[in-house]
C-alpha positions as CSV (number, residue, x, y, z in Angstrom):
1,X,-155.4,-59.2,-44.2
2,X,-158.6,-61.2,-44.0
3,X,-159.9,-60.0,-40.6
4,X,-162.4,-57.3,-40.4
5,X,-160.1,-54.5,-38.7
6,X,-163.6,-53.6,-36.2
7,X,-164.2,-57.0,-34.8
8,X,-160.2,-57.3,-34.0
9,X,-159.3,-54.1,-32.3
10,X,-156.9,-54.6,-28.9
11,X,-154.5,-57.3,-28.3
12,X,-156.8,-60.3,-28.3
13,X,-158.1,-59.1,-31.3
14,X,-154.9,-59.0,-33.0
15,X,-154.0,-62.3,-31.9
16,X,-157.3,-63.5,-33.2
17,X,-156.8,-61.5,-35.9
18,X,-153.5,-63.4,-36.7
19,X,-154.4,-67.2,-36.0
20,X,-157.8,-66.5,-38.7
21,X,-155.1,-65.4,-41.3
22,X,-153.1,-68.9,-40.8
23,X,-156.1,-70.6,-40.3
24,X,-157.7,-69.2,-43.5
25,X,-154.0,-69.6,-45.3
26,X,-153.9,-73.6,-44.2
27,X,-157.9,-73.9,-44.9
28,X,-158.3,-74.9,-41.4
29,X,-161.0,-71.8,-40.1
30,X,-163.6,-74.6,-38.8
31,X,-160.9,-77.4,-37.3
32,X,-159.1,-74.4,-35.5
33,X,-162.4,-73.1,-33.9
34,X,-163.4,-76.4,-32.7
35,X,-159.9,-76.9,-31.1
36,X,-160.3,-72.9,-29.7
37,X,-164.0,-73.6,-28.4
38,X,-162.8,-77.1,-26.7
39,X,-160.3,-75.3,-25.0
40,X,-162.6,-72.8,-24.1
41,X,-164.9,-75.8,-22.3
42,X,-162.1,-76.7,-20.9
43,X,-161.2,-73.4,-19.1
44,X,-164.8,-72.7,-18.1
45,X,-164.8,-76.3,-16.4
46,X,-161.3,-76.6,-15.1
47,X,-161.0,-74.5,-11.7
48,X,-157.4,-75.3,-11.9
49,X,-156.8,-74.7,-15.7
50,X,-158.6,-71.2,-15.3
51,X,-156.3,-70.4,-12.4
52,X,-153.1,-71.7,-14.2
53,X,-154.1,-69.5,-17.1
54,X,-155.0,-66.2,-15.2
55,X,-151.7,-66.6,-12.9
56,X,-149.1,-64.3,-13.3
57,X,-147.4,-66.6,-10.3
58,X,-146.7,-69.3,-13.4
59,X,-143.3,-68.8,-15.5
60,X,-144.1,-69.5,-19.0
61,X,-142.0,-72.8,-19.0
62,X,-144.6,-74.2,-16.4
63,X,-147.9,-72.4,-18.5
64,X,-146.3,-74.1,-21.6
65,X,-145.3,-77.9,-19.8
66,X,-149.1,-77.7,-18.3
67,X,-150.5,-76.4,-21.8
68,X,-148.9,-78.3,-23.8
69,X,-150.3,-81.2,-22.1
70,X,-153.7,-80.1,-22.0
71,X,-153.7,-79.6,-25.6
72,X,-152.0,-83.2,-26.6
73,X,-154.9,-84.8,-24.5
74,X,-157.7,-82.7,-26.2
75,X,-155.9,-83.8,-29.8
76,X,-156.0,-80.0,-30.7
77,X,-154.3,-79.4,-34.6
78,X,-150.2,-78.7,-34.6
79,X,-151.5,-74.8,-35.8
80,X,-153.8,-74.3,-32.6
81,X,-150.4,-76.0,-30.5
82,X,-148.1,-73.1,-32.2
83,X,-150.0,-70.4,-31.7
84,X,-150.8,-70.9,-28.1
85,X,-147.5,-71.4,-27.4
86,X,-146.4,-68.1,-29.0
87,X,-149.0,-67.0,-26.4
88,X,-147.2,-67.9,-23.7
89,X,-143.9,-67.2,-24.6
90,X,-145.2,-63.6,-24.7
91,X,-147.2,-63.3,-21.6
92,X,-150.4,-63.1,-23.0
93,X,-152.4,-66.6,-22.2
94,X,-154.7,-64.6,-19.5
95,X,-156.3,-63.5,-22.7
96,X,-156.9,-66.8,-23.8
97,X,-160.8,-66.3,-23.4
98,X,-161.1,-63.1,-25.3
99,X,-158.6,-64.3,-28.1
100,X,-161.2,-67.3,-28.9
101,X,-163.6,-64.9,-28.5
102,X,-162.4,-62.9,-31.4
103,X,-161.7,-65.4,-33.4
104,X,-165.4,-67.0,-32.9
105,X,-166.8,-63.1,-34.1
106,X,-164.1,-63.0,-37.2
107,X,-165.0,-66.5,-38.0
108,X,-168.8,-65.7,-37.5
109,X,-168.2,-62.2,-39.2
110,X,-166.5,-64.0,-42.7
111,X,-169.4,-66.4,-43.2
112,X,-171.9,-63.2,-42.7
113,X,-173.4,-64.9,-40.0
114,X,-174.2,-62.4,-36.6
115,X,-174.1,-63.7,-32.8
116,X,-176.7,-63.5,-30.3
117,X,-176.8,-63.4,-26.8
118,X,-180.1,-65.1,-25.4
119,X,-180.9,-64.7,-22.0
120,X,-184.0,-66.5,-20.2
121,X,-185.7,-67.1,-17.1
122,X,-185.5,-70.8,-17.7
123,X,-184.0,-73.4,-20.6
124,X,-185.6,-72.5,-23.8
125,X,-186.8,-75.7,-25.6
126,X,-185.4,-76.7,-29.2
127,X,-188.3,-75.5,-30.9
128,X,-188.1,-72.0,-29.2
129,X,-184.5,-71.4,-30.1
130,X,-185.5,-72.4,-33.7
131,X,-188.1,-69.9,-33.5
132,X,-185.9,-67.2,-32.2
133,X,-183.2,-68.3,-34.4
134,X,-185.9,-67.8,-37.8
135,X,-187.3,-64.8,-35.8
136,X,-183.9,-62.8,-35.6
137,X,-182.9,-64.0,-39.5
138,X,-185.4,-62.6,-40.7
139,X,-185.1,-59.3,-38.6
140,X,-181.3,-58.9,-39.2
141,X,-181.2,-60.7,-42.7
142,X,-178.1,-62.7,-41.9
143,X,-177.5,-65.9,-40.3
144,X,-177.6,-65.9,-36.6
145,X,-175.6,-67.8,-34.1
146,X,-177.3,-68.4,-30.6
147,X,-175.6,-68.1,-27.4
148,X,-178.4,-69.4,-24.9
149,X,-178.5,-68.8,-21.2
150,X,-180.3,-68.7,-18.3
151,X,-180.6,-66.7,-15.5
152,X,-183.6,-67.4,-13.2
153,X,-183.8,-63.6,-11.1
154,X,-185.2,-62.5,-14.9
155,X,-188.5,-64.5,-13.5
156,X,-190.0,-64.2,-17.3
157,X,-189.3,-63.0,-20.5
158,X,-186.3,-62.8,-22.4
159,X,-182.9,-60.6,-23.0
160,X,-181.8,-60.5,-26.5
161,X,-178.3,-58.6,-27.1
162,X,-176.8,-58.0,-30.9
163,X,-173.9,-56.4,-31.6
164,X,-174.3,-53.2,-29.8
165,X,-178.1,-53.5,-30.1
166,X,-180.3,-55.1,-26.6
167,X,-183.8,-55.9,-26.4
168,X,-185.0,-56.1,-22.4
169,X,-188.6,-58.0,-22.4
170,X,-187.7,-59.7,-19.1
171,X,-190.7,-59.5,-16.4
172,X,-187.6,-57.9,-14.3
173,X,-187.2,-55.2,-15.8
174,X,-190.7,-54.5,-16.5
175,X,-191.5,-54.9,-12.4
176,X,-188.3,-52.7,-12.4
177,X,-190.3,-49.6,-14.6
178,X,-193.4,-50.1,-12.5
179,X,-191.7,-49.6,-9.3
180,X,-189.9,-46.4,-10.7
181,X,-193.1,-45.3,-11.8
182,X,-194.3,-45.6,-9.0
183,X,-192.4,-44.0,-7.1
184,X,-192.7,-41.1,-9.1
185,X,-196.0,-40.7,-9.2
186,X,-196.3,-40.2,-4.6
Protein backbone atom coordinates (compact mmCIF):
# COMPACT_ATOMS: atom_id res chain seq x y z
CA UNK A 1 0.00 0.00 0.00
CA UNK A 2 1.00 3.48 -1.00
CA UNK A 3 -0.54 5.52 1.83
CA UNK A 4 1.50 6.47 4.78
CA UNK A 5 -0.25 4.30 7.50
CA UNK A 6 -0.02 7.81 10.11
CA UNK A 7 -1.70 10.20 7.95
CA UNK A 8 -4.70 7.55 7.24
CA UNK A 9 -5.55 6.25 10.67
CA UNK A 10 -9.69 6.03 11.33
CA UNK A 11 -12.36 5.43 8.76
CA UNK A 12 -11.85 8.50 6.66
CA UNK A 13 -8.50 7.80 6.54
CA UNK A 14 -8.94 4.40 5.20
CA UNK A 15 -11.26 5.55 2.75
CA UNK A 16 -8.72 8.09 1.78
CA UNK A 17 -6.32 5.74 2.10
CA UNK A 18 -8.11 3.46 -0.52
CA UNK A 19 -9.24 6.07 -3.29
CA UNK A 20 -5.02 7.35 -3.35
CA UNK A 21 -4.25 3.58 -4.08
CA UNK A 22 -6.71 3.56 -7.24
CA UNK A 23 -5.94 6.90 -7.89
CA UNK A 24 -2.17 6.25 -7.89
CA UNK A 25 -2.94 2.68 -9.76
CA UNK A 26 -4.95 4.71 -12.80
CA UNK A 27 -2.28 7.69 -12.59
CA UNK A 28 -5.04 9.95 -11.78
CA UNK A 29 -3.68 11.45 -7.97
CA UNK A 30 -3.96 15.26 -9.31
CA UNK A 31 -7.43 14.87 -11.51
CA UNK A 32 -9.03 12.94 -8.45
CA UNK A 33 -8.07 15.80 -5.97
CA UNK A 34 -9.35 18.51 -8.08
CA UNK A 35 -12.70 16.57 -8.48
CA UNK A 36 -12.41 15.91 -4.27
CA UNK A 37 -11.52 19.62 -3.53
CA UNK A 38 -14.49 20.88 -6.03
CA UNK A 39 -16.71 18.84 -4.17
CA UNK A 40 -15.38 20.15 -1.18
CA UNK A 41 -16.35 23.92 -2.48
CA UNK A 42 -19.30 22.65 -3.12
CA UNK A 43 -20.22 21.40 0.40
CA UNK A 44 -18.77 24.49 2.16
CA UNK A 45 -21.11 26.69 -0.26
CA UNK A 46 -24.18 24.53 -0.52
CA UNK A 47 -26.38 24.91 2.80
CA UNK A 48 -28.51 22.26 1.32
CA UNK A 49 -25.75 19.90 -0.10
CA UNK A 50 -23.99 20.09 3.52
CA UNK A 51 -27.33 19.15 5.10
CA UNK A 52 -28.10 16.38 2.49
CA UNK A 53 -24.69 14.96 3.22
CA UNK A 54 -24.74 15.18 7.18
CA UNK A 55 -28.41 13.72 7.25
CA UNK A 56 -28.94 10.50 8.62
CA UNK A 57 -32.92 11.41 7.70
CA UNK A 58 -31.68 10.63 3.73
CA UNK A 59 -31.86 6.73 2.52
CA UNK A 60 -28.87 6.10 0.51
CA UNK A 61 -30.98 5.85 -2.76
CA UNK A 62 -31.95 9.60 -2.26
CA UNK A 63 -27.98 10.59 -1.07
CA UNK A 64 -26.90 8.63 -4.26
CA UNK A 65 -29.92 10.19 -6.92
CA UNK A 66 -28.92 13.84 -5.34
CA UNK A 67 -25.04 12.92 -5.48
CA UNK A 68 -24.91 11.50 -8.44
CA UNK A 69 -26.32 14.51 -9.85
CA UNK A 70 -24.13 16.93 -8.25
CA UNK A 71 -21.26 15.07 -9.47
CA UNK A 72 -22.41 14.74 -13.41
CA UNK A 73 -22.83 18.69 -13.18
CA UNK A 74 -19.35 19.35 -11.64
CA UNK A 75 -17.91 16.79 -14.60
CA UNK A 76 -16.02 14.87 -11.72
CA UNK A 77 -13.82 11.50 -13.28
CA UNK A 78 -15.99 8.07 -13.49
CA UNK A 79 -13.17 6.92 -10.43
CA UNK A 80 -14.24 9.94 -8.06
CA UNK A 81 -18.24 8.84 -9.23
CA UNK A 82 -17.37 5.06 -7.88
CA UNK A 83 -15.91 5.73 -4.99
CA UNK A 84 -18.40 8.11 -3.62
CA UNK A 85 -20.96 6.01 -4.31
CA UNK A 86 -19.40 3.06 -2.48
CA UNK A 87 -19.62 5.84 0.22
CA UNK A 88 -23.03 5.89 0.33
CA UNK A 89 -23.93 2.60 -0.09
CA UNK A 90 -22.12 2.15 3.24
CA UNK A 91 -23.29 4.99 5.24
CA UNK A 92 -20.38 6.83 5.43
CA UNK A 93 -20.89 10.20 3.11
CA UNK A 94 -21.08 12.40 6.55
CA UNK A 95 -17.43 11.88 6.35
CA UNK A 96 -17.09 13.22 3.13
CA UNK A 97 -15.10 16.36 4.47
CA UNK A 98 -12.55 14.38 6.37
CA UNK A 99 -12.16 11.69 3.66
CA UNK A 100 -10.88 14.68 1.12
CA UNK A 101 -9.18 15.79 3.90
CA UNK A 102 -7.10 12.71 4.00
CA UNK A 103 -6.60 12.36 0.85
CA UNK A 104 -5.30 16.13 0.36
CA UNK A 105 -2.48 15.17 3.50
CA UNK A 106 -1.59 11.58 1.58
CA UNK A 107 -1.49 13.41 -1.57
CA UNK A 108 0.51 16.38 0.03
CA UNK A 109 2.42 13.68 2.15
CA UNK A 110 3.69 11.50 -1.30
CA UNK A 111 5.10 14.57 -3.06
CA UNK A 112 7.00 15.57 0.47
CA UNK A 113 5.31 18.62 0.48
CA UNK A 114 3.80 19.66 4.32
CA UNK A 115 0.42 21.85 4.96
CA UNK A 116 0.09 24.92 6.79
CA UNK A 117 -2.61 26.46 8.53
CA UNK A 118 -2.26 30.44 8.27
CA UNK A 119 -4.39 32.37 10.33
CA UNK A 120 -4.55 36.42 10.19
CA UNK A 121 -6.13 39.30 11.46
CA UNK A 122 -6.86 40.47 7.88
CA UNK A 123 -6.17 39.03 4.05
CA UNK A 124 -2.57 38.54 3.64
CA UNK A 125 -1.38 40.02 0.33
CA UNK A 126 0.36 37.79 -2.51
CA UNK A 127 3.60 38.83 -1.69
CA UNK A 128 3.22 38.05 2.07
CA UNK A 129 2.05 34.46 1.47
CA UNK A 130 5.14 34.13 -0.78
CA UNK A 131 7.12 35.26 1.96
CA UNK A 132 5.67 32.90 4.46
CA UNK A 133 5.53 30.34 1.94
CA UNK A 134 9.79 30.74 1.36
CA UNK A 135 9.90 31.55 5.16
CA UNK A 136 8.37 28.06 6.31
CA UNK A 137 10.54 26.06 3.30
CA UNK A 138 13.24 26.95 4.44
CA UNK A 139 12.40 26.36 8.19
CA UNK A 140 10.85 22.84 7.56
CA UNK A 141 12.94 21.94 4.38
CA UNK A 142 10.02 20.66 2.46
CA UNK A 143 7.52 22.16 0.24
CA UNK A 144 4.75 23.86 1.98
CA UNK A 145 1.09 24.15 1.07
CA UNK A 146 -0.81 27.23 2.54
CA UNK A 147 -4.15 27.22 3.94
CA UNK A 148 -4.84 31.01 4.45
CA UNK A 149 -7.47 32.52 6.67
CA UNK A 150 -8.71 35.20 8.48
CA UNK A 151 -10.11 35.79 11.57
CA UNK A 152 -10.41 39.45 12.53
CA UNK A 153 -10.78 39.01 16.89
CA UNK A 154 -6.78 37.99 16.35
CA UNK A 155 -6.60 42.15 15.85
CA UNK A 156 -2.71 41.49 14.66
CA UNK A 157 -0.32 39.06 14.08
CA UNK A 158 -0.49 35.74 12.83
CA UNK A 159 -1.27 31.93 13.81
CA UNK A 160 0.82 29.46 12.08
CA UNK A 161 -0.20 25.56 12.85
CA UNK A 162 2.12 22.49 11.29
CA UNK A 163 1.47 19.19 11.85
CA UNK A 164 1.19 18.98 15.45
CA UNK A 165 3.53 22.08 15.77
CA UNK A 166 1.58 26.00 16.51
CA UNK A 167 3.17 29.26 16.50
CA UNK A 168 0.75 31.97 18.39
CA UNK A 169 2.19 35.68 17.48
CA UNK A 170 -1.36 37.10 17.35
CA UNK A 171 -1.67 40.51 19.32
CA UNK A 172 -4.61 38.41 21.06
CA UNK A 173 -2.92 36.24 22.66
CA UNK A 174 -0.15 38.51 23.61
CA UNK A 175 -3.06 41.07 25.30
CA UNK A 176 -4.23 37.57 26.61
CA UNK A 177 -0.52 36.97 28.64
CA UNK A 178 -0.48 40.57 29.75
CA UNK A 179 -3.82 40.45 31.34
CA UNK A 180 -2.83 37.07 33.17
CA UNK A 181 0.16 38.65 34.19
CA UNK A 182 -1.40 41.00 35.44
CA UNK A 183 -3.52 39.67 37.34
CA UNK A 184 -0.94 37.85 39.00
CA UNK A 185 1.12 40.31 39.96
CA UNK A 186 -2.11 42.30 42.58
Amino acid sequence: MAADTSIASGVAGRYASALFDLANESSALDAIAQDLQSLKTLLNESDDLAELVRSPLYSRDQQAAAIDAVLGAAGVQELTKRFIGVVIQNRRLFMLADIIDAYSALLASHRGEMSAEVISASPLSDAQVAALRGTLADALRRDVNLDASVDETLLGGLVVRVGSRMIDSSLRTKLDNMKLAMKGVG
